[in-house]
Kinemage of the C-alpha trace (Angstrom):
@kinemage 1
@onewidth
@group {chain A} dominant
@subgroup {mainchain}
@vectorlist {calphas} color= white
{ca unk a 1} P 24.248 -18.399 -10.524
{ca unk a 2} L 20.620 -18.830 -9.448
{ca unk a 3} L 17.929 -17.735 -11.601
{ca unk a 4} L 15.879 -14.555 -11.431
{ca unk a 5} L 12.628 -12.586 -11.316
{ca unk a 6} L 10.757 -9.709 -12.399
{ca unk a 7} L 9.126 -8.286 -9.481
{ca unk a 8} L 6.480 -5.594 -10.771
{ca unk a 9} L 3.950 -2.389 -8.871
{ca unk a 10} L 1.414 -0.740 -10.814
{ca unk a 11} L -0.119 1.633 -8.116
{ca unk a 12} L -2.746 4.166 -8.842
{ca unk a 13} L 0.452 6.622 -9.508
{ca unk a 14} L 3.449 5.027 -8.637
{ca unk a 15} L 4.901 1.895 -11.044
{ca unk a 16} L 8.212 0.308 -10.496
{ca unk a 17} L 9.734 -2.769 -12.132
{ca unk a 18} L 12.886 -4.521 -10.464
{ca unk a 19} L 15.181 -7.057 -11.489
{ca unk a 20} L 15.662 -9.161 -8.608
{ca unk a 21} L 16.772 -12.929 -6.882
{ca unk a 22} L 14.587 -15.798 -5.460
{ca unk a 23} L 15.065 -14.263 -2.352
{ca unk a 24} L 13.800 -10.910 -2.621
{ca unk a 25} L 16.912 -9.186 -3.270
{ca unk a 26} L 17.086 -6.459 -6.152
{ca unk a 27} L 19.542 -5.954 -8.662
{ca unk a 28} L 17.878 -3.322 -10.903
{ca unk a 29} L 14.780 -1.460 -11.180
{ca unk a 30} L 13.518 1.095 -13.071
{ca unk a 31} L 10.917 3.910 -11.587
{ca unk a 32} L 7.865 5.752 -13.022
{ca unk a 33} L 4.738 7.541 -13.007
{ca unk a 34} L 1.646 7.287 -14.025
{ca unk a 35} L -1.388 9.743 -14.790
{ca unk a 36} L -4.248 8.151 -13.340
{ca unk a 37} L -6.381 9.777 -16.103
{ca unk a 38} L -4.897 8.299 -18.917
{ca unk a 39} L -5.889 5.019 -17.930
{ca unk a 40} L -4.735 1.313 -17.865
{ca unk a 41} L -3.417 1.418 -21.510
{ca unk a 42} L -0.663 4.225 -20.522
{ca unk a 43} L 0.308 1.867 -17.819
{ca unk a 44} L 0.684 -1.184 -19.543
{ca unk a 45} L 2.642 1.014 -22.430
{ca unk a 46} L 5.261 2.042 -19.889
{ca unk a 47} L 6.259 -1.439 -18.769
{ca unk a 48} L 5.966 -2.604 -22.087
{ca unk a 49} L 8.988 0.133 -22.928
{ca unk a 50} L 10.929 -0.677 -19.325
{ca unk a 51} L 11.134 -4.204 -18.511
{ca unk a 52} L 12.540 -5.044 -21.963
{ca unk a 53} L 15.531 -2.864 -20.612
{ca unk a 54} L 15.695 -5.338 -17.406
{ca unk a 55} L 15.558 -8.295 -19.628
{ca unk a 56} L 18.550 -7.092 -21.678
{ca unk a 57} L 20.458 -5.983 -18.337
{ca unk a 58} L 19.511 -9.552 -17.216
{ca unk a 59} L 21.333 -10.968 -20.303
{ca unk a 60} L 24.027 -9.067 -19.722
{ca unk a 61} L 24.421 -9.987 -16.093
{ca unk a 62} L 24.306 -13.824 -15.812
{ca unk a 63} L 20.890 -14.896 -14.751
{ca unk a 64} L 18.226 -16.360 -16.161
{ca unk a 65} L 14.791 -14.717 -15.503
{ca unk a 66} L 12.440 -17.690 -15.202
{ca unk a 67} L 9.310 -15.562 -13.981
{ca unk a 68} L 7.219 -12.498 -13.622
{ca unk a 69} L 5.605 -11.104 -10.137
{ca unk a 70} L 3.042 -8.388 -10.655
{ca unk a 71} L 1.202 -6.372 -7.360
{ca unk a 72} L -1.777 -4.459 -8.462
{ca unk a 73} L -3.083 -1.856 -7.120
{ca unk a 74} L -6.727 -3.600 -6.710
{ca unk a 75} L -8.533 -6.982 -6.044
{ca unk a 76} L -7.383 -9.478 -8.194
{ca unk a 77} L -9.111 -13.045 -9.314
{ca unk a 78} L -5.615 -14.684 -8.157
{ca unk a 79} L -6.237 -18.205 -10.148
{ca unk a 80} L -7.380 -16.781 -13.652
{ca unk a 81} L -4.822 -13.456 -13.431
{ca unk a 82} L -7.446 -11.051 -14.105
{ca unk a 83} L -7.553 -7.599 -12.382
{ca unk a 84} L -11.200 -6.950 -11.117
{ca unk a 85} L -11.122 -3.634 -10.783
{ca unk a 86} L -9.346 -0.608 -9.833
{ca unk a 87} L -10.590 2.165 -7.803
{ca unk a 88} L -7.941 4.671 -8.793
{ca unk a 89} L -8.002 4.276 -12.642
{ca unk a 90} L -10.284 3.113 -14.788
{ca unk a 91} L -9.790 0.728 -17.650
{ca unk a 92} L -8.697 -2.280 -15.611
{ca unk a 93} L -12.510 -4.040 -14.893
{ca unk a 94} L -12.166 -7.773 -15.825
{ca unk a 95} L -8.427 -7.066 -17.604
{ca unk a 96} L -6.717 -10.284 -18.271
{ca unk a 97} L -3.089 -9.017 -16.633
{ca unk a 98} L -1.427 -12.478 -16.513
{ca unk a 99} L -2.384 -13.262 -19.731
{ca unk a 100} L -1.032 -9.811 -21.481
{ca unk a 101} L 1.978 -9.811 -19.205
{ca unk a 102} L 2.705 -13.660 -20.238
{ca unk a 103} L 1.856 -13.025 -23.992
{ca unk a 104} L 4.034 -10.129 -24.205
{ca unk a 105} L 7.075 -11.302 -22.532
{ca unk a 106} L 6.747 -15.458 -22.627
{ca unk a 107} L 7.466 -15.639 -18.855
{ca unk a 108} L 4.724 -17.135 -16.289
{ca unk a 109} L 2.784 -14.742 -14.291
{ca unk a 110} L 1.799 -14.492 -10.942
{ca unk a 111} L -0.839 -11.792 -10.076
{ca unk a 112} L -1.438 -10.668 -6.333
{ca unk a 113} L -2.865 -7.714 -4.756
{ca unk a 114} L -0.426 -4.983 -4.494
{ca unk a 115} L -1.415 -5.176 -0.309
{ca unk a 116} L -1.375 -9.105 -0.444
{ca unk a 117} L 2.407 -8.685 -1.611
{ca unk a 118} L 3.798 -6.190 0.026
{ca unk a 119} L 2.455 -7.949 3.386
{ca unk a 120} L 4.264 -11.314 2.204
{ca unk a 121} L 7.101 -9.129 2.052
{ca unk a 122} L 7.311 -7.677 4.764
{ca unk a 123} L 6.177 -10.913 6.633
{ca unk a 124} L 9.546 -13.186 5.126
{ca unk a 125} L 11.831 -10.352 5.038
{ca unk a 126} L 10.981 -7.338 7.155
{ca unk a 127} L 8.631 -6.389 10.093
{ca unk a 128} L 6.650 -9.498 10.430
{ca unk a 129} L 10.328 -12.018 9.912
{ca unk a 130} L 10.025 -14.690 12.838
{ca unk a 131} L 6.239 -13.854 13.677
{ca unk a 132} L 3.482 -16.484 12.695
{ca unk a 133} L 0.260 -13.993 12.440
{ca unk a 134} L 0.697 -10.570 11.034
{ca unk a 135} L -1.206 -7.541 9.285
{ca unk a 136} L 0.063 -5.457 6.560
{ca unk a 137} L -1.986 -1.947 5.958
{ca unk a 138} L -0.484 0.218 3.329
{ca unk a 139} L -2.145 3.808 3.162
{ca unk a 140} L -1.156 5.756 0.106
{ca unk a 141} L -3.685 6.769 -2.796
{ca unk a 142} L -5.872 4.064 -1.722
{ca unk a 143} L -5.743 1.692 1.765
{ca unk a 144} L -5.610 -2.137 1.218
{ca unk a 145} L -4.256 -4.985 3.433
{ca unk a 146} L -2.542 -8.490 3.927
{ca unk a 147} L -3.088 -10.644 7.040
{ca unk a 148} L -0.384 -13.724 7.054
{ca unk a 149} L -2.386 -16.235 9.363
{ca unk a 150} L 0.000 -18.975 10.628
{ca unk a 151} L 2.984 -18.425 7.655
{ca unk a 152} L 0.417 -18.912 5.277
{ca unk a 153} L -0.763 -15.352 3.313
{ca unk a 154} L -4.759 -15.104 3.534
{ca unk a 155} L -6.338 -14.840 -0.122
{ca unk a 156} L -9.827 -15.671 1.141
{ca unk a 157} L -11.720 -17.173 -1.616
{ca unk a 158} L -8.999 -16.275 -4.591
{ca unk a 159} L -10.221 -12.740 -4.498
{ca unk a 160} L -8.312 -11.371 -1.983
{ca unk a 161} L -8.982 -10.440 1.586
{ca unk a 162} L -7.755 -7.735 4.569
{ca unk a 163} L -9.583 -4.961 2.105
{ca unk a 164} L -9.202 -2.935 5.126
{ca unk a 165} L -9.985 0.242 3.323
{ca unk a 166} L -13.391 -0.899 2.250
{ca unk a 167} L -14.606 -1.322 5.611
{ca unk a 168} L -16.597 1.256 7.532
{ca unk a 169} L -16.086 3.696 10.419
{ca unk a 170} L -17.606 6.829 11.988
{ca unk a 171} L -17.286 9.735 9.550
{ca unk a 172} L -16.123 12.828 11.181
{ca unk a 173} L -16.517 14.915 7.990
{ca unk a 174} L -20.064 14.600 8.794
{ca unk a 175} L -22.208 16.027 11.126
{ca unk a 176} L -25.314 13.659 11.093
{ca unk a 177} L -25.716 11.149 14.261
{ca unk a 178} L -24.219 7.850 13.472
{ca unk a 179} L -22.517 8.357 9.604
{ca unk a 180} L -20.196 6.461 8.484
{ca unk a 181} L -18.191 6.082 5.317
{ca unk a 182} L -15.673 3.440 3.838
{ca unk a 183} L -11.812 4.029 5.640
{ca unk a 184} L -10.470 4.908 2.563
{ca unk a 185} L -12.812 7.724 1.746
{ca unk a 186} L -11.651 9.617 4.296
{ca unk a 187} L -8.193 8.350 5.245
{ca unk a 188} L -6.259 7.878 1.769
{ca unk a 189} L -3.442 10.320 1.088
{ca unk a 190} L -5.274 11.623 -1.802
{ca unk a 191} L -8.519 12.062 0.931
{ca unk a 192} L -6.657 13.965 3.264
{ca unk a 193} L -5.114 16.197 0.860
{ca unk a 194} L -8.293 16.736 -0.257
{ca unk a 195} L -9.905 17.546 2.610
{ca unk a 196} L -7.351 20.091 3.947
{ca unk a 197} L -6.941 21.864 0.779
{ca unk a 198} L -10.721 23.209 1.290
{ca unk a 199} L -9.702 25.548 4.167
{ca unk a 200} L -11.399 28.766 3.828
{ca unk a 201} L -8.227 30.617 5.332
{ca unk a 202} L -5.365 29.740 7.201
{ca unk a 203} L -3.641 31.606 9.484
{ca unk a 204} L -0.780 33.269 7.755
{ca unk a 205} L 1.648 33.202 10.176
{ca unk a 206} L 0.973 29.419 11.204
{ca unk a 207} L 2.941 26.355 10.417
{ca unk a 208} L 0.942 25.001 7.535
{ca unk a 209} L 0.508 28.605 5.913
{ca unk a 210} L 4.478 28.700 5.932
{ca unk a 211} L 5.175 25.028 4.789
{ca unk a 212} L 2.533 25.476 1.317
{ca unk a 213} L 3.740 29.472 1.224
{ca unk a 214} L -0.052 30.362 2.172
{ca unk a 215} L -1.685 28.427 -1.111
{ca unk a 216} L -3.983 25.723 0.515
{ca unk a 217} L -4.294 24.070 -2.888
{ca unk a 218} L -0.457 23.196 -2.313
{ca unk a 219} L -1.031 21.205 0.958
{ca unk a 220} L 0.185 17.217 1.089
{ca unk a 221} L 0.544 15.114 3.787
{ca unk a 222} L 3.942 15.589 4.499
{ca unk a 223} L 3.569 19.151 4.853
{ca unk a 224} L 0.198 18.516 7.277
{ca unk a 225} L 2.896 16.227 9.403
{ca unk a 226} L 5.477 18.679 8.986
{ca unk a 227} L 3.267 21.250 11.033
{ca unk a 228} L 1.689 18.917 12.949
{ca unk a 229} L 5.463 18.950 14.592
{ca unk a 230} L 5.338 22.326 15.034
{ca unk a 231} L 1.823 22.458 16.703
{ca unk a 232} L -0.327 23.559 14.372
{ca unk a 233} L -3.856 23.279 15.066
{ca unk a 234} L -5.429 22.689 11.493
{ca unk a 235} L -2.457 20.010 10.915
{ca unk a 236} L -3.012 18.441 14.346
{ca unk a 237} L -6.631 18.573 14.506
{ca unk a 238} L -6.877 16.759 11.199
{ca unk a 239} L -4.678 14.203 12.045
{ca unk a 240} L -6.070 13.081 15.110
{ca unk a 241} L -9.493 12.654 13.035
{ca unk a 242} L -7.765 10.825 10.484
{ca unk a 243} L -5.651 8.430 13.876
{ca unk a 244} L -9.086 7.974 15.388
{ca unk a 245} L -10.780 6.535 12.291
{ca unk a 246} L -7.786 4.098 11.391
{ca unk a 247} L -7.576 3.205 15.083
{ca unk a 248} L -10.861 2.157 14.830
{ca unk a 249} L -10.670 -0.126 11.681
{ca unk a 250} L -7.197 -1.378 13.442
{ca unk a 251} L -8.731 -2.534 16.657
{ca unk a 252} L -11.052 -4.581 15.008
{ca unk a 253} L -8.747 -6.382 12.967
{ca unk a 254} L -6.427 -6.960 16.023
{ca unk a 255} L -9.393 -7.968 18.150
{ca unk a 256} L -10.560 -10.236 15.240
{ca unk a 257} L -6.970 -11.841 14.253
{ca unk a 258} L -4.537 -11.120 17.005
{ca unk a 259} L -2.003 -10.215 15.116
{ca unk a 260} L 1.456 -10.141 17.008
{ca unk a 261} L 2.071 -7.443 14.245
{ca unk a 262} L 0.771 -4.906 12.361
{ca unk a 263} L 3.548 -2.734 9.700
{ca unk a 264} L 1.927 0.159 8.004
{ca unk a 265} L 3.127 1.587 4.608
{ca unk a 266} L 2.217 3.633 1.823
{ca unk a 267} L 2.727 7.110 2.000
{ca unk a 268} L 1.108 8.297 4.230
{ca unk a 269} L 3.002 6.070 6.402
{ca unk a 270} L 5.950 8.429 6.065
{ca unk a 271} L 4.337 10.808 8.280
{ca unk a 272} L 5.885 8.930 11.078
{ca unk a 273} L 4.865 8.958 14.712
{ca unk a 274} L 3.228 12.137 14.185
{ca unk a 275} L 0.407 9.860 12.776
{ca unk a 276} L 1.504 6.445 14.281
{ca unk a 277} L 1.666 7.614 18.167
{ca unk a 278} L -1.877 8.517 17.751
{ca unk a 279} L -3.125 5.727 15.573
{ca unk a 280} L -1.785 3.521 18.622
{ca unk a 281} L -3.764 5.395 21.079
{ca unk a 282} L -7.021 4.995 19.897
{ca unk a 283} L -6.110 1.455 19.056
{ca unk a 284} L -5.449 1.004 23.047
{ca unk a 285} L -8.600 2.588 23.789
{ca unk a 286} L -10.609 0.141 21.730
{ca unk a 287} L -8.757 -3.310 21.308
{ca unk a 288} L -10.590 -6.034 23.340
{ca unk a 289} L -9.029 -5.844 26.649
{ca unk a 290} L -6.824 -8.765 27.186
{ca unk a 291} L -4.869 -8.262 23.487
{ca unk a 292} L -4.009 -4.958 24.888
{ca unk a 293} L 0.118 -4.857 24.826
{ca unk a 294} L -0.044 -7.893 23.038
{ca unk a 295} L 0.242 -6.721 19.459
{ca unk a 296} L 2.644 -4.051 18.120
{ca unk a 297} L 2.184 -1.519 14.969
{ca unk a 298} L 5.530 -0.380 13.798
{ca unk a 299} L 6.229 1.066 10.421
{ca unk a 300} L 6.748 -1.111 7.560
{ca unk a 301} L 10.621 -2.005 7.740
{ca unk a 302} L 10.760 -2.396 2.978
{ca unk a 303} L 10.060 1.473 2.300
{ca unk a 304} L 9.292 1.734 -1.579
{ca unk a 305} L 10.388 -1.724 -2.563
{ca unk a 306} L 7.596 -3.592 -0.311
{ca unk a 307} L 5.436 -4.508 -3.646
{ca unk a 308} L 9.050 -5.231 -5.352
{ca unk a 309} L 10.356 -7.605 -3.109
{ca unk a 310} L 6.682 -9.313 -2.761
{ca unk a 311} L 6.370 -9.761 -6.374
{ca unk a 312} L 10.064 -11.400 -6.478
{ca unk a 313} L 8.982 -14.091 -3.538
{ca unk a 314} L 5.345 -14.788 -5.196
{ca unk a 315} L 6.964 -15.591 -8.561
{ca unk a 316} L 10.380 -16.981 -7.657
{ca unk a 317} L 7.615 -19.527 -5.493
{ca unk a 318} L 5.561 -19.897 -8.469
{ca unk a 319} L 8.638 -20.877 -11.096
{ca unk a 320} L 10.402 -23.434 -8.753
């Protein structure tokens, strides 16, 4: 029986640990939530309560777990382990995560960006499989990316790279000439939800006012896509805003890359081609010209265990 892996997400809400093989495949996993208030500590004391329970149902199973894969929900130093910083919850700045995780459980670490695993996962075993240049974009709480550049995932200097989130476009929640604020400012789940739950009124008998029962405050994105089916106006209005400015961060990445792939996930991904028909419009409209039907964005093909099944291939890799 070949050995196994602890493939690990700590997202600014979301964490999940899984028990998986080399290969990406998972056995076990255990789900959870965190509240991005309480900071890093109340994260770090809820895997230190569930992998424990993997590493006993590992015992139990066969396998030996040889390694530990961890995708973090921020820029990482990849060589030293450290997280740099999170923009979702504080108290990770300069955090030695290898280190702890390696201390705590005597297994070797590998730390990646949430993004830069998820789009090595998706690359060996889900929308990118067979390409040789791809683009990952997840788009949950915050936006972050992967670009695989001939099979080889891109960590630029050993801080990451593809922080497509932290680059700039038009702001339409503005009304002076020429503004412009980071992606994920104004295209983050959290962002949108934001945004929408400021309207004054809505009209009571419309699709939105049905789907939150008339309380703005209860608005999320799949309600906002939910109506956007139906035609509302204040659902489709806001997500062609929010289609135009990721079209326009898209295009430029395609234009600058080529890749013959781009997956998107997150959650806002889930909003399906309610947001991604539109996305690929404005793409088309902007791409340089002779990439135009080159390149494909298609949902990512992993759902929720993307960052799982990364974290299994970057430390199975690192233990052979």
């Amino acid at each position: 029986m070949s050995d196994w892996a602890l493939g690990l997400e700590i997202g600014g809400t979301k964490l999940q640990a899984a028990l998986g093989s080399r290969d990406g495949i998972i056995a076990h996993r255990q789900r959870g939530a965190a509240d991005s208030s309480a900071g890093a500590e109340s994260i770090l004391s809820w895997f230190d309560h569930s992998i424990p329970a993997l590493l006993e149902q590992a015992a139990k199973d066969g396998p030996r777990v040889t390694a530990i894969g961890v995708g973090f929900g921020g820029p990482v130093d990849s060589a030293a382990g450290t997280a740099l910083v999170s923009h979702q919850v504080g108290g990770w700045s300069g955090f030695p995560l290898k280190r702890w995780f390696e201390e705590r459980f005597d297994l070797p670490a590998t730390i990646a960006n949430d993004a830069n695993a998820a789009g090595w996962a998706e690359y060996c075993c889900g929308a990118g499989k067979g390409t040789r240049t791809f683009c990952y974009m997840n788009i949950g709480s915050g936006i972050g990316g992967a670009f695989v550049i001939n099979g080889q995932l891109h960590d630029g200097h050993g801080f990451g790279a593809a922080e497509i989130g932290h680059t700039y476009v038009p702001d339409f929640t503005s009304p002076a000439p020429g503004a412009a604020d980071k992606l994920e400012h104004l295209c983050s789940g959290w962002s949108i939800e934001k945004r929408v739950r400021m309207v004054a009124s809505l009209e009571p008998s419309s699709p939105l006012a049905m789907h939150c029962s008339n309380n703005p405050n209860a608005i999320t994105c799949a309600m906002l896509a939910d109506a956007a089916r139906e035609g509302d106006p204040v659902a489709l209005q806001e997500i062609e805003q929010v289609a135009a400015a990721l079209g326009h961060a898209l295009s430029k990445v395609i234009t600058l890359i080529h890749p013959e792939f781009v997956a998107l996930g997150g959650g806002v991904r889930l909003m399906g081609d309610v947001l991604l028909d539109p996305i690929r419009k404005h793409v088309d409209a902007l791409v340089f010209g002779p990439y135009r039907d080159r390149y494909r964005i298609v949902p990512c093909a992993l759902g929720e265990d993307v960052v799982l099944v990364g974290g299994l291939l970057l430390a199975s890799a690192t233990s052979r």
